[in-house]
N, C-alpha and C positions, 0 to 999 in steps of 0.2 A: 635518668628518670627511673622513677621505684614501679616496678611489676607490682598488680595486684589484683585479684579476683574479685568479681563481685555478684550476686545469687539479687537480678530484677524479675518482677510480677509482671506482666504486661499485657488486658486483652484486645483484642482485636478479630476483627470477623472474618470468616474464612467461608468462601461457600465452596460446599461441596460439589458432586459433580450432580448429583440429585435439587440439591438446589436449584443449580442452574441448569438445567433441565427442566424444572417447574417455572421458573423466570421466562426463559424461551415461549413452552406451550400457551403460557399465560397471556402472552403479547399478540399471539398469533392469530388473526379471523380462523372462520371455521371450517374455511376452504382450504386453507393455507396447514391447517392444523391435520385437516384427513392426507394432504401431501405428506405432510409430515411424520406420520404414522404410516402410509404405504410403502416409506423408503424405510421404517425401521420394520416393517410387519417383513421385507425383502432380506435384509440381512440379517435378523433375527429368527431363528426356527423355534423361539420359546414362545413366542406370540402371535397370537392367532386371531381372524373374526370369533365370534364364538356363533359358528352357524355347526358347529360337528357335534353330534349326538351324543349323550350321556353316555348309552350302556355300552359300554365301549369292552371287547372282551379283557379278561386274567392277562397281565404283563408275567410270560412264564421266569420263574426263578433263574434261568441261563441266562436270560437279557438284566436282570436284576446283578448279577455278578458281576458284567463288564463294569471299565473304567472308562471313563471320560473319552479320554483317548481312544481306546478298542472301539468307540463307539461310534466315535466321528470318522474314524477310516472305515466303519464297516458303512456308514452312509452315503461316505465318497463313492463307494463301489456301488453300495445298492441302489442309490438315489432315495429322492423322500416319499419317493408314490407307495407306500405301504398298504396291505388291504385294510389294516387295525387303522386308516387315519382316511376312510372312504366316509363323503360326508353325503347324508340324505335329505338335506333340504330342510331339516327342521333348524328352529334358533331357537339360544338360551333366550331367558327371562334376565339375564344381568350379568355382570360382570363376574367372571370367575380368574380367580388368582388367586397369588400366596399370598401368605400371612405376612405382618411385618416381623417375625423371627427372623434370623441371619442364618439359621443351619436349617437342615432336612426335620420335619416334622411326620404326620400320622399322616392319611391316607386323606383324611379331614382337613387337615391344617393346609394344602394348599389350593381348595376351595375358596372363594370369597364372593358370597350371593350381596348383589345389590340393583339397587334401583335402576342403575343407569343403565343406557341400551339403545339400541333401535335397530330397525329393519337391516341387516348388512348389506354393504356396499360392492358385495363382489359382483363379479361379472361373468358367475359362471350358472348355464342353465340350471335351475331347480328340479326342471321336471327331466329334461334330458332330451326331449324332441322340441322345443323351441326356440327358432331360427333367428337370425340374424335379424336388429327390429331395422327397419327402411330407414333410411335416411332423407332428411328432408331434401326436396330439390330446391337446388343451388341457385338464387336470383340470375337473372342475366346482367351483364353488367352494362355501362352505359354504351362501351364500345361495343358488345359486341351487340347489341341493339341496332344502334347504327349501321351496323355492318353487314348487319342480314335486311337491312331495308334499301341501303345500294345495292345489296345483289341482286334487288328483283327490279331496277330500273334499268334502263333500255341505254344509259350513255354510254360511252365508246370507251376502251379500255385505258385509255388516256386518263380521262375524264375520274375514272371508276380509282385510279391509281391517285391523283391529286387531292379527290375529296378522302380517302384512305389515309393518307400521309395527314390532312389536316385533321382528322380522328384521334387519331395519334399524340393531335397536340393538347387537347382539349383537358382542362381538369374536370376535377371532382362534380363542378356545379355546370361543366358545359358551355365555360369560356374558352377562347384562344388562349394561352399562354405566353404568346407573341406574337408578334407583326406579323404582318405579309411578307414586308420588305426583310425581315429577320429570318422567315423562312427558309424566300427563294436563298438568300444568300449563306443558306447551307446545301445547299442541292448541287450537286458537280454540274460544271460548268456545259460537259456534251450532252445536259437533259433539256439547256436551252429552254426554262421554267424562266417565266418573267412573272413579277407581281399583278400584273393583268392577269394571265392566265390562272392564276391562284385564286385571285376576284372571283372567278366566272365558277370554279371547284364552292369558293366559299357561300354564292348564292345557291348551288345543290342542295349544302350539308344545313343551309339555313331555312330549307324547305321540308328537312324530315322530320320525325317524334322527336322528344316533345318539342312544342314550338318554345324559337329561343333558342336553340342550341347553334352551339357557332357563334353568338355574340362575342365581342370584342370590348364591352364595358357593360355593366346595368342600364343605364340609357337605352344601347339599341337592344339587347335583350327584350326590354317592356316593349320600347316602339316594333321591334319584330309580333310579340303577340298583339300587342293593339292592331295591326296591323291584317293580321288573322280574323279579328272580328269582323260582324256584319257590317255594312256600311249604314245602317240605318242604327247600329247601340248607338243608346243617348251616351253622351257625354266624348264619344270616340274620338273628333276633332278636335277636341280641347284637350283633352288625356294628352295624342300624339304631339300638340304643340308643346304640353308641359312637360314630356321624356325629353320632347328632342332639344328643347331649348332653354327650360326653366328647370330642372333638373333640382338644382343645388335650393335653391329658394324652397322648394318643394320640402326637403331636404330639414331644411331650419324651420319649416312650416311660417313663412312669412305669408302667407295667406292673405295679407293688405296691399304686398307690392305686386302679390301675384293679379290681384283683381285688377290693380292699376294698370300694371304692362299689358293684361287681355283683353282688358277690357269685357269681364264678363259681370253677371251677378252674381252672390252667394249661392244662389241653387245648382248656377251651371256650374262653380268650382265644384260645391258639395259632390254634384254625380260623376265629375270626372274622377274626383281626390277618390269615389267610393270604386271607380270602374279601374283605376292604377293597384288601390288596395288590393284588389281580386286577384292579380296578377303574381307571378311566379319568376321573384328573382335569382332564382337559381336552380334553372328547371333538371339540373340534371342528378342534382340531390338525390333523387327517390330510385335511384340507379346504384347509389354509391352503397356499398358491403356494411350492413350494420355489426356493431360490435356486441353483443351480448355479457350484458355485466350482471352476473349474480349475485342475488344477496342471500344469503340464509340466516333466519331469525332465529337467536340464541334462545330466548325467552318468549312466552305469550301471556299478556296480559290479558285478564277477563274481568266483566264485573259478576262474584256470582254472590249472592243472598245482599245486595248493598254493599258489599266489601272487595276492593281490588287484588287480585291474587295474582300473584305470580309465578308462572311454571316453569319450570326447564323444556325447551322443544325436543324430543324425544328423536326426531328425526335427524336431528343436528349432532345428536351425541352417538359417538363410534361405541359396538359393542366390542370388547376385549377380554380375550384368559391366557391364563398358561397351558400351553400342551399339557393336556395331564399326563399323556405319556409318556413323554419325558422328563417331567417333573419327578414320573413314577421311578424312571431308570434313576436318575440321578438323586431318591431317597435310599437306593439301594448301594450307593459307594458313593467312596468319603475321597477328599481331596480337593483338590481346586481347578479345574480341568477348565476349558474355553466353555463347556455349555454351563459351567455355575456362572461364571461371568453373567453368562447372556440370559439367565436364569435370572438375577441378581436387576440386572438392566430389563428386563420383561414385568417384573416387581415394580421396577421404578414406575417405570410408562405408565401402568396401570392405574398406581396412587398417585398421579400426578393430572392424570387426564380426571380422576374423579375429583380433585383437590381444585384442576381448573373451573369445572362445574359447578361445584359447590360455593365456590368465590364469586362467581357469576351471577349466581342466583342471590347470593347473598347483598353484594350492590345494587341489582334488579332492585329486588325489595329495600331497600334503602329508598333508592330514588321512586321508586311508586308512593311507597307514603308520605315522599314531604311535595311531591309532585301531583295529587290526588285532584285538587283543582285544574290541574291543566286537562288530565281524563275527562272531568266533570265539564267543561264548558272551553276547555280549548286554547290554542296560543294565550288570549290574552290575559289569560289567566295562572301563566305561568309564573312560580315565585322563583328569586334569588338563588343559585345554588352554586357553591363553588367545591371542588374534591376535597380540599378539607376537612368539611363539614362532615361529609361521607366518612373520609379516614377517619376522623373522632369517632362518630359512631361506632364503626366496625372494630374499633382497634389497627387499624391497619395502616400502613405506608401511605402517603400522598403519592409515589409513585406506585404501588400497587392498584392504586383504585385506577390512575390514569393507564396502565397498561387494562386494567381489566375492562374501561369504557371506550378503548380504542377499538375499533373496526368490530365492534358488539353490536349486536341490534336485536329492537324489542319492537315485536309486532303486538300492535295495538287496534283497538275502533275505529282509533283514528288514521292511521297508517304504521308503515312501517320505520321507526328510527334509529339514529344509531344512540349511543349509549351516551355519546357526549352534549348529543342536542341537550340534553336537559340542565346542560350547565353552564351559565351565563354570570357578567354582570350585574351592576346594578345598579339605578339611577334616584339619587332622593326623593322625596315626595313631601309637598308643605307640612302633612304631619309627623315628619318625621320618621317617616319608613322607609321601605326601598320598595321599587319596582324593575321585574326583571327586563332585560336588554330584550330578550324573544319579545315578550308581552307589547315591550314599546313599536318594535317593529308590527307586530300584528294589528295594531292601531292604527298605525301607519298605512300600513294596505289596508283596513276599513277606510278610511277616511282618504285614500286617493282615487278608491273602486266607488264610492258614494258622491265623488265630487262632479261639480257641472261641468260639463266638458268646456264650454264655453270661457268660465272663469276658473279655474282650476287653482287649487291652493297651493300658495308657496311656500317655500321651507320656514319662514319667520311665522307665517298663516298658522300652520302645523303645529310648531312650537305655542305659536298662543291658545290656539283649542286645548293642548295636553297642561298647557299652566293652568287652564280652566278647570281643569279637571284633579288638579294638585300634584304635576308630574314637570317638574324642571327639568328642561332639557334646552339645551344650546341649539341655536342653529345649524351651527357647524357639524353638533350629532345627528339632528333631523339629516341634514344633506349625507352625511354619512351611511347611515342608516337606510336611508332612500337608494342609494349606491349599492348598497349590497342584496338589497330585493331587486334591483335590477330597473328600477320606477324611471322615468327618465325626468329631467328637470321641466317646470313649469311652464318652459316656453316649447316643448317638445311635445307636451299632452293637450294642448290647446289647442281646439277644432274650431271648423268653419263658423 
């Protein structure tokens, strides 16, 4: 075989490490993003809140001399609590950093005043005498509720021990999680615990707050509270007959077989079905540790002079600089030491967190203007939008737009959403248009919130109103559709 050389052209993309570093931030909610920025504010001493005061004194000419090096060992030793880096509580008006140049610039050059900012996030006193804020107290939880209500009755330490152990077993909503008979038969044999004796523990624990707790299925749960009631509530009789025995019928809302087997009229069902509804199947819920989910709105929608505008939340966006005084050491020697690096990396952050912003508000404002009707008058009024559309506009990626409407949200009149609500489907229309998928659903809850309870519309029902109206849509999309609002089907909404 003959050797021979040959000189190819070839491009292909390469992303930097600034790139992807912009890719990351870009994906990131806004929670997720300030995490993100505390672990790089930690390893990084070039970047900073910008809560530290301008007039910062003259960096003397012998600190200007050291190298890189000289200067990271003299901080090992001295640590970073410097007087020249003592902050008083005041904040910049904007972002201050370098420039996009690669080398050391003027005194100017690694300044960079901009818009972006808000209140910092640190945690440390402003004023210097303002204490620790209180912390909320802590719910009691289902158990120990319970368990400060045995201690103030009078049974015998037996007693006081069996209804304990069945506490114990009890979930989240204040059922049993097992048997009796599954109990005893974990309890060593010299405790001599029979499932009677457990009975006699489980009517205690089915005597204290709230009522219902201790139940062993929904059934006696309800018949435990009905049972709590006066003897004289209308409807109590027939309630307890239809927990303890009709259950399931209740259930499908057979409402015909129910009158047959009780032999009641429709008014006596009606006040029982309304005296069951009252009722708390899962009394121990308001016990159970809620989870706090935050959201922070990227963007704020207003109407102001007739015109939808859209802001950046000020509150949302991290304020960022460069130490200037280290910036200042490291205009004074040349080389390539670990703080240009982190110099270099503190640059990045900077124009990337302004770059994420900037992209944000820029799709913001995409979708308010072709979404301007949904503002105006709401779900049903929503049009057609898919990220393409967007990417056209903007010049941008179809995956950039989709990272930029993931886990975004824009607080509006109407509420608060995320980024992606506003991009749907779309279902023909006799004239030959589209209608969006939102819109269709919001119809959908008009028109099942409107309907008589008594004959309630079904999905082919549904479908024909919206063909009325010039909106084809299948059956199988109505039921659909209805499924995801959460609507129940037609023989489920159907009352006395």
């Amino acid at each position: 075989m003959k050797q021979t050389l040959q000189l190819k052209l070839a491009q292909h993309l390469t992303l930097t490490p600034q790139l992807q570093q912009s890719i990351r931030l870009l994906q990131l909610s806004t929670l997720e993003l300030n995490q993100e920025l505390e672990k790089f504010l930690n390893e990084n001493p070039l970047l900073e809140r910008a809560d530290i005061p301008e007039d910062l004194p003259p960096i003397p000419t012998s600190v200007l001399a050291r190298t890189d090096e000289a200067f990271t060992r003299e901080q090992q030793v001295q640590g970073e609590n410097t007087p020249e880096l003592g902050a008083d509580g005041n904040a910049d008006s904007g972002f201050d950093g370098p420039n996009d140049g690669e080398g050391g610039g003027q005194d100017g050059d690694w300044g960079m005043e901009a818009s972006y900012g808000s209140r910092n996030n640190r945690d440390d006193d402003e004023d210097g005498d303002r204490g620790e804020m209180p912390r909320a107290a802590e719910s009691a939880s289902l158990r120990d509720h319970l368990l400060g209500q045995i201690a103030l009755t009078a049974m015998e330490r037996r007693d006081l021990a069996l209804v304990g152990l069945l506490i114990e077993d009890l979930d989240e909503n204040g059922y049993l999680t097992q048997t009796l008979e599954e109990i005893a038969a974990m309890l060593p044999e010299e405790l001599e615990i029979d499932p009677d004796e457990l009975l006699v523990a489980l009517k205690h624990l089915q005597q204290l707050d709230p009522v219902g707790v201790g139940a062993r299925s929904p059934a006696e749960c309800l018949s435990l509270q009905l049972q709590r009631k006066e003897l004289d509530t209308p409807g109590r009789a027939l309630a307890l007959a239809i927990v303890g025995q009709h259950i399931e019928l209740l259930a499908a809302r057979d409402f015909v077989r129910l009158k047959k087997l009780l032999q009641c009229t429709d008014d006596e069902l009606r006040t029982a079905h309304h005296l069951i509804k009252s009722l708390d199947p899962r009394p121990g819920a308001a016990y159970a540790p809620l989870e706090a989910r935050y959201v922070v709105a990227d963007v704020i929608v207003k109407k102001t002079k007739g015109q939808w505008v859209v802001t950046l939340n000020r509150d949302a966006m991290p304020k960022l600089r460069v130490n200037r005084m280290y910036a200042g050491i490291l205009q004074g020697t040349r080389g390539a030491g670990p703080l240009t690096q982190q110099l270099q990396e503190a640059r990045w952050m900077i124009k990337n967190v302004q770059q994420r912003f900037d992209t944000i508000l820029r799709v913001s404002q995409a979708i308010v203007e072709r979404q301007k009707q949904f503002f105006e008058h709401g779900e049903v009024a929503m049009r057609p939008l898919v990220l393409r559309e967007i990417a056209d506009i903007l010049d941008l990626h179809e995956s950039t737009v989709s990272r930029v409407t993931t886990q975004k949200f824009m607080l509006t009149p109407r509420g608060i959403f995320e980024l992606k609500y506003f991009f749907g489907s779309h279902v023909a229309t006799d004239e030959g248009g589209a209608c969006s998928a939102t819109a269709i659903r919001a119809l959908i809850k008009q028109l099942v919130t409107a309907e008589d309870d008594k004959r309630p519309l079904s999905d082919s029902r549904i479908a024909e109103i919206l063909g009325e109206q010039g909106i084809v849509v299948a059956r199988r999309t109505i039921a659909k559709y209805r499924e995801s609002l959460q609507i129940p089907p037609v023989n489920m909404r159907k009352a006395i």
